[in-house]
N, C-alpha and C positions, 0 to 999 in steps of 0.2 A: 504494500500500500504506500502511495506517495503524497509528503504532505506538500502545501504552500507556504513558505516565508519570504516574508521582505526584509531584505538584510541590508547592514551597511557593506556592498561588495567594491575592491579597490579600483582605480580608475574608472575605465569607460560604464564599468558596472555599476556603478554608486548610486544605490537606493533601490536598485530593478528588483521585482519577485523572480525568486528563481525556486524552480518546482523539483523538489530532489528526494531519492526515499530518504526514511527516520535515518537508517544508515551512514548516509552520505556515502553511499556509495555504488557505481553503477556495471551493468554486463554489456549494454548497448547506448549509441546513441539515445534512441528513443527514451532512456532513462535520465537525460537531461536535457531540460528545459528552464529559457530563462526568456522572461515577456512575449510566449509564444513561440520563441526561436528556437531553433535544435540547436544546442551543444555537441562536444564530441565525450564519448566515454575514453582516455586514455588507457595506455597498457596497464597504469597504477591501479585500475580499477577507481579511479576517481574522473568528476566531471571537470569537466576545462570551456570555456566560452570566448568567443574572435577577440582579438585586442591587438590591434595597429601597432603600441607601442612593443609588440613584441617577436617584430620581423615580419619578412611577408609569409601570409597565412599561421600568424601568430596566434596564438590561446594563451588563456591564463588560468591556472587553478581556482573555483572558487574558493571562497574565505571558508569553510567547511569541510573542506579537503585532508585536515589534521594538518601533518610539518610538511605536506607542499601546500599547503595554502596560499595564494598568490603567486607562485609559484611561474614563472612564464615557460610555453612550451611553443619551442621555435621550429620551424620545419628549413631542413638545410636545402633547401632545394634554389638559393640565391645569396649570395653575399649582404649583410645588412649588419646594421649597428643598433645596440638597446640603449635606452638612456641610462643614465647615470646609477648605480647601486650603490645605498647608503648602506656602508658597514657598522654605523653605528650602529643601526637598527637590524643587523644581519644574529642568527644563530651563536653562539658562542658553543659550537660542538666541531670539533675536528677530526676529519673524514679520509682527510688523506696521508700521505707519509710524508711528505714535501714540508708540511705547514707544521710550526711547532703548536705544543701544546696549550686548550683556550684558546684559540685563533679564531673571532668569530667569520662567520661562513657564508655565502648565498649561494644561490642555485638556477640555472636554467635547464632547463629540460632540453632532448633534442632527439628531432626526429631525420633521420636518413631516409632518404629515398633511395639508394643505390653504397656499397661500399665506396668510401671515398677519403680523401685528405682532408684534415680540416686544419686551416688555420685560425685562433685566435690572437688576438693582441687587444693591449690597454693602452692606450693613449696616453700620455701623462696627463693627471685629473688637477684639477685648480688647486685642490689642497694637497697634492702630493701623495697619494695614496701609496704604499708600496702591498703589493697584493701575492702570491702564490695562485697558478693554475691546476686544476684535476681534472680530470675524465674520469667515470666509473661507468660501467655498462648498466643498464637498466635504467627503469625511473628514477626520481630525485624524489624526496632523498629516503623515506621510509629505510627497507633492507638492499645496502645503494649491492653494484654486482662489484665486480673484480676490477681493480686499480688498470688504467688501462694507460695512465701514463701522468706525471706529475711535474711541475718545474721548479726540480730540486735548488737550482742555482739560476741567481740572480745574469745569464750570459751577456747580457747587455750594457754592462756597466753600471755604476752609480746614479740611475737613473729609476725616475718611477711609472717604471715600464717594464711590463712583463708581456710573452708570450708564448703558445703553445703550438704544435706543430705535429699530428700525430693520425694516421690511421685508422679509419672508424667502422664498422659493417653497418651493413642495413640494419633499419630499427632504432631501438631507444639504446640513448647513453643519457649520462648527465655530467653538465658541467657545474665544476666546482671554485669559486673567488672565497679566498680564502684571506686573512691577516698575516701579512710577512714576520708581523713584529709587533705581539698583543700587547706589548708595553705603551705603545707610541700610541698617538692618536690616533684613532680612527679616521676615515676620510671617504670618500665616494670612488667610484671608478667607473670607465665606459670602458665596456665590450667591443671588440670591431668582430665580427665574424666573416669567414672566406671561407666555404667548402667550395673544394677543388670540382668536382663532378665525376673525379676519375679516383681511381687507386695506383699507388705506386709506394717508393721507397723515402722516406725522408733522411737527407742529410747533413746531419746536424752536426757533423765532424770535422773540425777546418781542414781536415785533407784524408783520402783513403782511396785505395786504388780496389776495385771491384774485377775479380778475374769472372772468362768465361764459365758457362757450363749452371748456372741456377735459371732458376725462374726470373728472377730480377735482370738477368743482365742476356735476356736474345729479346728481339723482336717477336719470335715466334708465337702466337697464339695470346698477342696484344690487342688491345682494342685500335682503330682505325686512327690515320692520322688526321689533325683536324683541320688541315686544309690539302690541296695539291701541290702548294708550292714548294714544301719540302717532306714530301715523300708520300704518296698517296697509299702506301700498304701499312702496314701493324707498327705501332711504334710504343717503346719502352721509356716510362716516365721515372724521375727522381727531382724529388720539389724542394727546394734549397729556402730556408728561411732567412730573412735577412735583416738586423739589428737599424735602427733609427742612428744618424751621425752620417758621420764620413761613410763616402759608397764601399763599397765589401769588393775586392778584386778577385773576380771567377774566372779560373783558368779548367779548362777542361779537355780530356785529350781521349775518344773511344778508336778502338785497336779492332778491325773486325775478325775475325778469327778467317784465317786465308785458308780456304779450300773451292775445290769449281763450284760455281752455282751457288756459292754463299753469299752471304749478306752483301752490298753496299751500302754502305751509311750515311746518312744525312742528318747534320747535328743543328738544334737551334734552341735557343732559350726564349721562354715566353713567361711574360706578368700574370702573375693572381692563378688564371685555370690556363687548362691548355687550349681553349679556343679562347686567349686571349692574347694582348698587342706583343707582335713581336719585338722583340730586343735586337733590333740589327739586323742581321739577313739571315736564310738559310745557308749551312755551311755542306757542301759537297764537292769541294775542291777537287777531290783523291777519286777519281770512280774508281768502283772495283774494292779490293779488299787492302786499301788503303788509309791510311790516318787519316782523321778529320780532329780539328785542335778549333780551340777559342777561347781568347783570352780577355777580358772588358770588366769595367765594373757596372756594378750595379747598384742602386739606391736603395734605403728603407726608412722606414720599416714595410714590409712590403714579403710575399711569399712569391718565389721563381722557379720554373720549370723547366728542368736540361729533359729535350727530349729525344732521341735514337731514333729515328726510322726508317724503313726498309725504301732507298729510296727508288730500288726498282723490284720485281715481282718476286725474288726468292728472301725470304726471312732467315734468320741465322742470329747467331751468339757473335758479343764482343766483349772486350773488356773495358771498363771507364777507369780513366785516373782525374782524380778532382781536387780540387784547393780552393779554400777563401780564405782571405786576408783582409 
């Protein structure tokens, strides 16, 4: 049986009747209703209702929800940005292994439509915030699932700026804004989000040479490149994060592994996802099972894509050697 209340619900919601069981708790859409409208039933098993401020095709838990109450639930399917989160007013429970102890917390929810990269970053916030990032798989935050990656160290310098950079499968995860340092003041921060659209490798390492023979390093049995201009068959991504300051010097050199009928490569770097602006040209200098090298910098703070592909009909293995500076 499901009752009626008028609540005080936050934002766009403020004051609407919203029709939910005694519970608060739902199995389907049809189980939430707010002034007539259909809600969605999240994976939490709680109801969630649209809210602009919280990306495109944004929800937000309502106030009834238990510890996501409010709770924003983002669908990664476009790069966008949230307003501001006060940690004042944030959790004082610590989730992740990154954040010391009492670190108060908030949470966004997040929904994939496809396995992908995601980048986060925090802008540096008016008051300075210095923040810690998480990922946990599932909903937020109830019983969160398994630490999927966390930013132990501050890589960016003395700055109050953090960012995350990390592999994610279809479905829920949850993202976790955390207190760098429960002693200091508290302070606000913005979220920027960028999912990539694609899966690949992130390289977070100022340098590391990747040999043939894995999944990660052939063309073969990649998803399609995203234009013609450099290289219309399967091509192999690794998304290079990159720090706010002075530009970051990318040099990067793929080796294709020489045998007949194997791979030629064709190398290029692109901004944000891989159907976006290129960085300089495609590189195909070498036809045939020849070097392809590129050396440039690049700006940030900002997420970049080396990508490998086949730039004519046979697919194959190579190896990358990489460096930033």
């Amino acid at each position: 049986m499901r009752a009626i209340r008028c609540t005080a619900i936050p934002l766009a919601l403020l004051g609407a009747c919203v029709e939910i069981s005694p519970e608060h708790t739902c199995r389907m859409a049809s189980d939430c209703t707010l002034d007539g409208a259909l809600g969605r039933c999240e994976a939490s098993g709680s109801c969630s209702f649209p809210d602009a401020t919280c990306g495109l095709d944004g929800h937000r838990y309502h106030e009834r929800s238990g510890p996501r109450s409010g709770v924003c639930v983002a669908s990664l399917a476009g790069p966008f940005s949230l307003p501001p989160i006060d940690l004042k007013q944030a959790r004082d429970t610590t989730r992740s292994t990154c954040a010391p102890a009492g670190a108060r917390e908030a949470y966004v929810e997040l929904s994939s439509p496809v396995p992908q990269i995601l980048f986060v970053d925090t802008p540096p916030a008016s008051d300075g915030a210095r923040t810690r990032l998480a990922l946990r798989g599932g909903p937020c935050p109830g019983a969160p699932g398994p630490e999927l990656a966390c930013t132990a160290t501050d890589e960016c310098g003395p700055i109050a700026y953090n960012r995350l950079a990390v592999g994610i499968g279809q479905g829920t995860s949850c993202l976790v804004v955390e207190e760098a340092d429960p002693a200091a003041a508290a302070g606000s921060v913005q979220l920027r989000l960028l999912p990539a659209g694609r899966s690949g490798r992130v390289l977070v390492e100022s340098s590391v040479t990747l040999p043939p023979g894995s999944a990660e390093t052939t063309t073969c049995g990649q998803p399609a490149a995203p234009d013609a201009m450099c290289g219309a068959s399967s091509t192999a991504a690794f998304a290079v994060p990159v720090c706010p300051g002075a530009p970051a010097q990318l040099s990067v050199t793929v080796d294709p592994v020489d045998a007949p009928g194997m791979l030629d490569a064709a190398l290029s770097i692109r901004s944000s996802v891989p159907g976006g602006a290129m960085v300089g040209r495609c590189w195909n200098d070498n036809p045939g099972q020849a070097l392809e090298m590129v050396s440039m910098q690049l700006g940030g703070p900002e997420l970049y894509w080396i990508l490998v592909a086949s730039a004519g009909a046979a697919c194959g293995p190579f190896s990358l050697s990489y460096s930033r500076q």
